[in-house]
C-alpha positions as CSV (number, residue, x, y, z in Angstrom):
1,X,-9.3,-29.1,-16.2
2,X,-7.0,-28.1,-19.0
3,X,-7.7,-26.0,-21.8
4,X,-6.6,-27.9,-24.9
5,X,-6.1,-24.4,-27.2
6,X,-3.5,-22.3,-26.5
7,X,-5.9,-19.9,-28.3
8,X,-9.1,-20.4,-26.0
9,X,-6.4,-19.6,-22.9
10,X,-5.3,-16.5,-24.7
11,X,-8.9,-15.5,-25.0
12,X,-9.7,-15.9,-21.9
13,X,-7.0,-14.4,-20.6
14,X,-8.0,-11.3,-22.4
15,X,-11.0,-11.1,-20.7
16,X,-9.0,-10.6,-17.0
17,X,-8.4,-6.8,-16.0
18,X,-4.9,-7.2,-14.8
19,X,-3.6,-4.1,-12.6
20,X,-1.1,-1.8,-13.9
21,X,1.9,-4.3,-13.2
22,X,-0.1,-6.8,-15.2
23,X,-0.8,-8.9,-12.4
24,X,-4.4,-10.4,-11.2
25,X,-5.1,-11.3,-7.6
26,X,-6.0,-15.2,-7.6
27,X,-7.4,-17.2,-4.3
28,X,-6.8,-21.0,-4.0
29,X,-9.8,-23.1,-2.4
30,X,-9.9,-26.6,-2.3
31,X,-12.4,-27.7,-4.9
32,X,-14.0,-30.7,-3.0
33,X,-13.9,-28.9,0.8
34,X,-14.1,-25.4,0.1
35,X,-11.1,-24.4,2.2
36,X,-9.2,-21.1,1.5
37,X,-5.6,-21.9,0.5
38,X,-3.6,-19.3,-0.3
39,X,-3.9,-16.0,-2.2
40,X,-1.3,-15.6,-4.9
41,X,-0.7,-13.5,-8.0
42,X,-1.2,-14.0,-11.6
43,X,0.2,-12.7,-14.9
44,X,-1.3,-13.6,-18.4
45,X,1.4,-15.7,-18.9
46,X,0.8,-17.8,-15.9
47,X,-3.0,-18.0,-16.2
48,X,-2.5,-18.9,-20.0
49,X,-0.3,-22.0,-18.8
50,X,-2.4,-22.5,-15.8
51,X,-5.1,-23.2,-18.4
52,X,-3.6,-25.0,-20.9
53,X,-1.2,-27.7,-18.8
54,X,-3.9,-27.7,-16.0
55,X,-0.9,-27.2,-13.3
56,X,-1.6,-24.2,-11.5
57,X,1.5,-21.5,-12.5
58,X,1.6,-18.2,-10.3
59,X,3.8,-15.0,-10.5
60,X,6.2,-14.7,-8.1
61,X,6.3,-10.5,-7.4
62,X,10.1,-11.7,-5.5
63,X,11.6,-13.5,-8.0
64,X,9.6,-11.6,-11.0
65,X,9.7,-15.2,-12.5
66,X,7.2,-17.5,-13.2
67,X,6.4,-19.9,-10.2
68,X,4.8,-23.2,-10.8
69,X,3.5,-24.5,-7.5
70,X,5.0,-27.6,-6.2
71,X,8.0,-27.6,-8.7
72,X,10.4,-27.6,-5.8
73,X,8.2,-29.3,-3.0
74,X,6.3,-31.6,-4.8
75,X,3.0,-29.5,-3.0
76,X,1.4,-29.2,-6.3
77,X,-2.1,-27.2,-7.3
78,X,-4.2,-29.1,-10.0
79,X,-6.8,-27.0,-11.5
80,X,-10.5,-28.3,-11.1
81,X,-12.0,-24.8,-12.3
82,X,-10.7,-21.2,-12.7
83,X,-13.3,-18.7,-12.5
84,X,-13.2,-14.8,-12.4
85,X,-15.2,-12.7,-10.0
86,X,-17.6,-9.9,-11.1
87,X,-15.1,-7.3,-12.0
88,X,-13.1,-9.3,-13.9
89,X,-10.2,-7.8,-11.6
90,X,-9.6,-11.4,-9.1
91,X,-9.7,-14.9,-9.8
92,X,-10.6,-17.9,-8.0
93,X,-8.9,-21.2,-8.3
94,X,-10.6,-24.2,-7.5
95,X,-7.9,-27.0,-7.1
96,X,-6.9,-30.5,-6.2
97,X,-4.2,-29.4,-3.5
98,X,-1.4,-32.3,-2.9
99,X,-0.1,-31.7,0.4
100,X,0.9,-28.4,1.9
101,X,-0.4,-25.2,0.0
102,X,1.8,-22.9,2.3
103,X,5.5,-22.2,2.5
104,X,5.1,-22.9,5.9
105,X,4.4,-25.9,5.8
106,X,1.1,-25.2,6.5
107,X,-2.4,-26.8,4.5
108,X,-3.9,-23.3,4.2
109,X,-1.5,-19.8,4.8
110,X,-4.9,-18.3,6.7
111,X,-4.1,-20.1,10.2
112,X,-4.0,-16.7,12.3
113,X,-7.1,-15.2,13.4
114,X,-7.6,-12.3,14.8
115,X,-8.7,-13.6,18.7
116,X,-8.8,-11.4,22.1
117,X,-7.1,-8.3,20.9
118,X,-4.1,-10.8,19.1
119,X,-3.8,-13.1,16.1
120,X,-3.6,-16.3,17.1
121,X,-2.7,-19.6,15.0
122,X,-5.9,-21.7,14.9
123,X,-5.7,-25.2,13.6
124,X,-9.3,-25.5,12.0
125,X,-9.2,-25.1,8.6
126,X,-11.1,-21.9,6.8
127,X,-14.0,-23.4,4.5
């Protein structure tokens, strides 16, 4: 899903409550499974190109760059649906995930629970 209009992503950007460093809280699930992904964060710049190229675009709080997932592993995030929660303060992306969604190598970056006392990697995935 990709919004043609650089102005309808502008608008609804402005309809996100970004925290005082600008930055929204946005959670990856696999659109067709429901698996939890990843949690990443979000400027308006990244959810404006998010929306209008339809390749998911994060902001990297390290780098303070833009961060377009997959551009270096190939792992890319296609956008199905964004939506915003109730607050208007977190974001949900539903995506077509191509391979590993975490740095680890990983499919989802949830694969520690917390088990007997410990967290301990699981290899179910989180739906």
């Amino acid at each position: 899903m990709a919004v043609a209009d650089t102005r309808v992503a502008e608008s609804l950007a402005d309809r996100i409550s970004f925290d005082a460093n600008g930055l929204v809280a946005a959670v990856a699930q696999q659109h067709d499974t429901g698996e939890v992904l990843m949690l990443a964060w979000m400027n308006r710049q990244s959810v404006v190109e998010t929306l209008t190229t339809g390749r998911v675009t994060y902001w990297s709080r390290s780098r303070q760059a833009l961060w377009r997932k997959g551009e270096s592993s190939g792992h890319v995030q296609t956008l199905v649906e964004l939506r915003l929660d109730c607050d208007g303060d977190a974001l949900l992306l539903l995506v077509d995930q191509t391979g590993p969604a975490c740095h680890t190598n990983r499919r989802s970056c949830f694969y520690r629970a917390a088990r007997d006392g410990e967290f301990k990697e699981i290899a179910e995935p989180i739906a």
